[in-house]
Residue, then its C-alpha position, 0 to 999 in steps of 0.5 A: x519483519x522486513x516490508x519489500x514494494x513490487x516495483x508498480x506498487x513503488x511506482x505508485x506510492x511515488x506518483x501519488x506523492x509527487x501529485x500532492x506535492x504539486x497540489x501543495x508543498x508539503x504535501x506530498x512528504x504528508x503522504x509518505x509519512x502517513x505510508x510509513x506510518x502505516x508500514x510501521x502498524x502492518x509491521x507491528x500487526x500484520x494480521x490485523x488489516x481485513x482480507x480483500x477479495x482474495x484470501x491472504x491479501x490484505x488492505x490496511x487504509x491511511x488515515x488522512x488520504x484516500x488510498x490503502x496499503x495492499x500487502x501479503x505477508x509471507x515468511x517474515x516479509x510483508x510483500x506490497x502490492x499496491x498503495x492503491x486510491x480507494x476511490x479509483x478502480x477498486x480492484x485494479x491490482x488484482x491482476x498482479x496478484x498472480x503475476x507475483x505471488x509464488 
């Protein structure tokens, strides 16, 4: 299954990599692991990560930071939308929801 990133949802994964790598060195390549290791799980499980707040869209949670992975799958691709901060403006990407779902 192949996994393409809306460019704010890219736009964000990158930010708040480079806001932890400022924080500590390392850090920042912590938090792409653990996006890519939640990647992997969505890929293996797609359907596993509850619905949130709008039918078909899921949220799969990191385990080690504060964010979620906001996707749909559609026809053997998993579409993000946000790799959002769970504890700032929860639902925040919604609005792209219909900007990019088809």
């Amino acid at each position: 299954m192949k996994v393409r990133f809306i460019a704010p949802a890219k736009r964000e994964l990158i930010g708040a990599s480079r806001f932890y790598e400022k924080r500590v060195s390392g850090l920042g390549g912590a938090f792409l692991d653990e996006v890519e290791h939640g990647i992997a799980l969505i890929k293996q499980y797609p359907h596993a990560s509850p619905e949130a707040y709008t039918r078909g869209v899921r949220r799969a949670r990191l385990r080690r930071f504060p964010y979620g992975i906001v996707y749909r799958v559609e026809n053997q691709m998993i579409v993000v939308f946000a790799v959002a901060h769970l504890k700032r403006r929860p639902k925040y990407w919604l609005r792209r929801i219909g900007r990019f779902w088809g």
